[in-house]
C-alpha positions in Angstrom: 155.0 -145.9 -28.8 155.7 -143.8 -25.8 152.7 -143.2 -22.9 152.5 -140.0 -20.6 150.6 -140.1 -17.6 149.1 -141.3 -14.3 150.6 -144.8 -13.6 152.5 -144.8 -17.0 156.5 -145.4 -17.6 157.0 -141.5 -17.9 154.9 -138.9 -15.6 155.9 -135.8 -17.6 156.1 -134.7 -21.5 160.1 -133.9 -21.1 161.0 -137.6 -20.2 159.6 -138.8 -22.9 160.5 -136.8 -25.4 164.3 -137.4 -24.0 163.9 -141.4 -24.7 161.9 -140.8 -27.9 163.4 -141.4 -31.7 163.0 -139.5 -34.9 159.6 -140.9 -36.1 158.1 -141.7 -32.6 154.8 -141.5 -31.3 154.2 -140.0 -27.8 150.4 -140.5 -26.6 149.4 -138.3 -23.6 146.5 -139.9 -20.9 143.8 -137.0 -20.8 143.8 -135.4 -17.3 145.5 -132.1 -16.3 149.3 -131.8 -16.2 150.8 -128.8 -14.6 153.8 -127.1 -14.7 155.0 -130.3 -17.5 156.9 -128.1 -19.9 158.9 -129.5 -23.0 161.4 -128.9 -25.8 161.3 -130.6 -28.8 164.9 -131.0 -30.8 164.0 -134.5 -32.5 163.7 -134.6 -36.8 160.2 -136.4 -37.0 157.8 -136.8 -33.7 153.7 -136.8 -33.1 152.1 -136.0 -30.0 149.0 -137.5 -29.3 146.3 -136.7 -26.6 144.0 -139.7 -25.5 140.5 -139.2 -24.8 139.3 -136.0 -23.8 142.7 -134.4 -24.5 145.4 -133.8 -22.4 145.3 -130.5 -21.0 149.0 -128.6 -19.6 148.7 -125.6 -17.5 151.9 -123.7 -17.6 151.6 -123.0 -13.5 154.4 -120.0 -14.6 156.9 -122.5 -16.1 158.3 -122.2 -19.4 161.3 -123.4 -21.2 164.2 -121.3 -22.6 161.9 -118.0 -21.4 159.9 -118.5 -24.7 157.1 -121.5 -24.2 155.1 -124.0 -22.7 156.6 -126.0 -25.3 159.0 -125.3 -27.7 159.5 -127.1 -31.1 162.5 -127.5 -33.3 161.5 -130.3 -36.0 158.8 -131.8 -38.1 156.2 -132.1 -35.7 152.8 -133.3 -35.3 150.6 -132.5 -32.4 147.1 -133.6 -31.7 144.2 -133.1 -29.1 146.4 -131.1 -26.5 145.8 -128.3 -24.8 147.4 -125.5 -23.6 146.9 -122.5 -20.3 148.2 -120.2 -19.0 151.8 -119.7 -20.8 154.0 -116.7 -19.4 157.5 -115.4 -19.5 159.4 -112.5 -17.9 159.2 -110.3 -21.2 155.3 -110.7 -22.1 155.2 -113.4 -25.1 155.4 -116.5 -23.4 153.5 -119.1 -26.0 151.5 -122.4 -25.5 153.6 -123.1 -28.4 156.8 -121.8 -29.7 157.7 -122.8 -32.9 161.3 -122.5 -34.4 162.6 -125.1 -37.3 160.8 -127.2 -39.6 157.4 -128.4 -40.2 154.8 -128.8 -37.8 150.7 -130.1 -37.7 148.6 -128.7 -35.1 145.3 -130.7 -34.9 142.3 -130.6 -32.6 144.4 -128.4 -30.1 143.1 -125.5 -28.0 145.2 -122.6 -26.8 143.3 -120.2 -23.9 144.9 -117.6 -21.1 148.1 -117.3 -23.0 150.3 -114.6 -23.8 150.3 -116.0 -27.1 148.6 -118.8 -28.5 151.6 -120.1 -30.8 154.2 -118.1 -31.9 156.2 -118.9 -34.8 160.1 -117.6 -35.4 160.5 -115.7 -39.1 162.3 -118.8 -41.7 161.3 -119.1 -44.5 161.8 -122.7 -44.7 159.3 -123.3 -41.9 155.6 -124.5 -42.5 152.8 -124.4 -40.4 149.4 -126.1 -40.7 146.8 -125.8 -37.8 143.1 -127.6 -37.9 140.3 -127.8 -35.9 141.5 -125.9 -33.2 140.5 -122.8 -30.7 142.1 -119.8 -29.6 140.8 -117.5 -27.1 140.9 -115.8 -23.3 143.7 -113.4 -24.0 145.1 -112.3 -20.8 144.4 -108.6 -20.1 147.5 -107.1 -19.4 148.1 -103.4 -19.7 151.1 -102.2 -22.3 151.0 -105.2 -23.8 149.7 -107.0 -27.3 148.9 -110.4 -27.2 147.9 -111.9 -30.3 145.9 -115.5 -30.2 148.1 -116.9 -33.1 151.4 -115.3 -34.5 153.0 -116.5 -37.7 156.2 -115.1 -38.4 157.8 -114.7 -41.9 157.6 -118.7 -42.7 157.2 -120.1 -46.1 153.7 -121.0 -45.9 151.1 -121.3 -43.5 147.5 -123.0 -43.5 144.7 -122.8 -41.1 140.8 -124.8 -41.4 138.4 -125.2 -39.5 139.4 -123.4 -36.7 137.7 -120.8 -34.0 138.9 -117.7 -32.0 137.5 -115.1 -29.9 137.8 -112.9 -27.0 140.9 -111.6 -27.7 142.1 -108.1 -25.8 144.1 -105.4 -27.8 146.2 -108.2 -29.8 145.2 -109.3 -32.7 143.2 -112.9 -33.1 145.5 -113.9 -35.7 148.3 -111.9 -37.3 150.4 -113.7 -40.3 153.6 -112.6 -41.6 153.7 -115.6 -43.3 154.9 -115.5 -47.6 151.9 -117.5 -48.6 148.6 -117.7 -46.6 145.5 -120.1 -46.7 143.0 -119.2 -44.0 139.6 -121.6 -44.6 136.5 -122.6 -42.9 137.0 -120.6 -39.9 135.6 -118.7 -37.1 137.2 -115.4 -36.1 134.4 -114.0 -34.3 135.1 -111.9 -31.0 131.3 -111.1 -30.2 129.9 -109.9 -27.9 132.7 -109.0 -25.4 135.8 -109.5 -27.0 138.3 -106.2 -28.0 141.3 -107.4 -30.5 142.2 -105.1 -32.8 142.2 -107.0 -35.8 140.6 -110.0 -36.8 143.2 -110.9 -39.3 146.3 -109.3 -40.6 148.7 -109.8 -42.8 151.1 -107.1 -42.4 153.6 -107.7 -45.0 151.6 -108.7 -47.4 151.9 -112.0 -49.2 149.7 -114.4 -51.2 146.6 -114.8 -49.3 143.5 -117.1 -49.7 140.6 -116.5 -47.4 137.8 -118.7 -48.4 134.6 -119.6 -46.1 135.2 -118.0 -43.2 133.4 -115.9 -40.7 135.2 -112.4 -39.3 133.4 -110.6 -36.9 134.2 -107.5 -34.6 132.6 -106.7 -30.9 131.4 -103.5 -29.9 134.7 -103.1 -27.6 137.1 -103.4 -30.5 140.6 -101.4 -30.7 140.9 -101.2 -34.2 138.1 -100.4 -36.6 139.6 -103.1 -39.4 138.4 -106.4 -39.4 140.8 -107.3 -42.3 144.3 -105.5 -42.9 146.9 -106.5 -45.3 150.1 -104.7 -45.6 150.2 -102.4 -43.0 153.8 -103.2 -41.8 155.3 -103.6 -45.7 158.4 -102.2 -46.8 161.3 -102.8 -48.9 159.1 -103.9 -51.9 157.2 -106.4 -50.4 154.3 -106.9 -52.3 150.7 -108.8 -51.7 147.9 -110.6 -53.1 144.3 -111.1 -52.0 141.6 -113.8 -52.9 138.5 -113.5 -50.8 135.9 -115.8 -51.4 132.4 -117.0 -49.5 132.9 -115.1 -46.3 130.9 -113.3 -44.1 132.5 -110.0 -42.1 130.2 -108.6 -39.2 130.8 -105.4 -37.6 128.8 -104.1 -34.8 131.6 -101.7 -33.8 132.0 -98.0 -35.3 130.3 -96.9 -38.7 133.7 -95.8 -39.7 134.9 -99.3 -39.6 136.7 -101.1 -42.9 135.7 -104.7 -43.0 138.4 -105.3 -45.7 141.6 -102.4 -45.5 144.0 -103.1 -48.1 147.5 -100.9 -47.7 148.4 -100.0 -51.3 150.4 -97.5 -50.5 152.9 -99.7 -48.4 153.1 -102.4 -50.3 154.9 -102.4 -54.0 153.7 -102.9 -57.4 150.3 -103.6 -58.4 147.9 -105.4 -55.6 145.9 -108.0 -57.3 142.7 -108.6 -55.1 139.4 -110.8 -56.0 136.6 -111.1 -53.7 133.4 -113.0 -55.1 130.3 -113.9 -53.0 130.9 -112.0 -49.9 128.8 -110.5 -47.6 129.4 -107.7 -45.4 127.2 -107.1 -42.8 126.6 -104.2 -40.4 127.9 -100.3 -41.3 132.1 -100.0 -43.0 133.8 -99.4 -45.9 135.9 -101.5 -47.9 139.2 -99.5 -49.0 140.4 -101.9 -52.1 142.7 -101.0 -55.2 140.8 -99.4 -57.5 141.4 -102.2 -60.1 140.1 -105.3 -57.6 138.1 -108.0 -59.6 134.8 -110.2 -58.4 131.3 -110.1 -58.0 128.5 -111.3 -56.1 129.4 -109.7 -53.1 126.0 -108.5 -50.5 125.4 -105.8 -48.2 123.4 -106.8 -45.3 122.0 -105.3 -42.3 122.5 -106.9 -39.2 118.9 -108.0 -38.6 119.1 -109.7 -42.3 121.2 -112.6 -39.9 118.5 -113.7 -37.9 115.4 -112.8 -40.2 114.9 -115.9 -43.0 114.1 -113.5 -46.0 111.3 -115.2 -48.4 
């Protein structure tokens, strides 16, 4: 065991992760730490924030121009936090994630220009719960999306909340299999992402249990999109289930926009026990499969019907 902070053998992330082993575990102190950027290029390593978490502000450091931290391994990282990440060319991530597997757990990513941003392999893995995502930095000509998964093997996300986001997306997946449960992706009442969630090459996708709601200000009038960036025969799936989309943005909005055209082959999407509240459209194959799925007006959410 390796300890970070105030009084403790190692006063910054970096110098412990330079004595650690594969299969070490580094606990941070809670408290602030500023400017304490890292790379990570050990096999097996878990990160651990004590307390109330231990919080990193990025103070305009970063490592290799990518990252407040950046992570080449099987990682685990729990109950850290993560401010204010930003590098010359506009994507500078709390977390930058390039090889192997890693955990995100109880972690919360705010004022960066991305969240965590993933490289495209499709070996990689990536499996974040419990955490938040929000405060995207308003900075004209550029798109900065809360949480960016390249074209990895698979990614996972539960339990997890995000919101005010600003022309970026909340969360944009490129990712060959997707599983995005139990979460909040909510940017009322003054957020304005575009999308809420994307999937823009397609893939296998699971959305079970979650709530997807668009401001007033968005940028984009789709809470959902998959395929919009497909080619060269990439194809997608689409399993909706238990989720509630909100729109209080334009009638013409689509709470679910699926890109048929783009993508190749048939497009197999089921969506059962849904509801959809507030004015849009939902532009599905023609073939899609499911039931139980509610219209609702907005004042249906705050009014018990008996």
């Amino acid at each position: 065991m390796l300890s970070v902070g105030p009084g403790e053998r190692y006063s910054q992330l970096q110098s412990a992760i330079d004595s650690a082993a594969s299969g070490d575990v580094i606990e941070v102190h809670a408290g602030d730490y500023h400017g304490d950027v890292a790379v990570i290029d050990i096999p097996h390593l878990t990160i651990r924030g004590l307390g109330t978490g231990a919080v990193f502000h990025a103070d305009g450091k970063h490592r290799e121009g990518k990252a407040m931290l950046v992570i080449r391994g099987d990682v685990v990282l729990e109950n850290l936090e993560f401010r204010g990440a930003r590098v010359p060319v506009g994507n500078g991530a709390g977390i930058r994630f390039e090889r192997g597997r890693l955990a995100v757990r109880r972690c919360r990513f705010f004022d960066n220009e991305m969240g965590i941003l993933t490289a495209s392999d499709p070996s990689m893995q990536l499996d974040v719960v419990d955490c938040d995502f929000g405060a995207a930095p308003q900075h004209e000509g550029m798109l900065h999306h809360l949480l960016y998964v390249g074209a990895i093997g698979e990614f996972s996300i539960r339990g997890s909340r995000f919101g005010t986001g600003w022309r970026g997306h909340l969360l944009k997946s490129r990712a060959r299999r997707n599983r995005v449960i139990d979460n909040r992706l909510d940017d009322r009442p003054s957020g304005s992402a575009s999308y809420e969630l994307e999937f823009p090459n397609g893939g296998d996708n699971v959305v079970i249990g979650n709530l997807i709601a668009q401001s007033a200000f968005t940028q984009n009038p789709d809470l959902l999109s998959m395929g919009a960036e497909a080619r060269d025969g990439m194809t997608g799936s689409l399993v909706l289930e238990n989720n509630v989309f909100i729109n209080t943005a334009s009638p013409n909005a689509r709470f679910v926009h699926v890109w048929t055209d783009r993508l190749a082959g048939e497009v197999p999407v089921r969506m059962v026990n849904n509801q959809f509240v507030g004015p849009g459209q939902l532009h599905l194959p023609p073939a899609w499969d499911g039931g139980g799925n509610r219209r609702l007006e907005p004042d249906m959410l705050l009014t018990p019907v008996r």
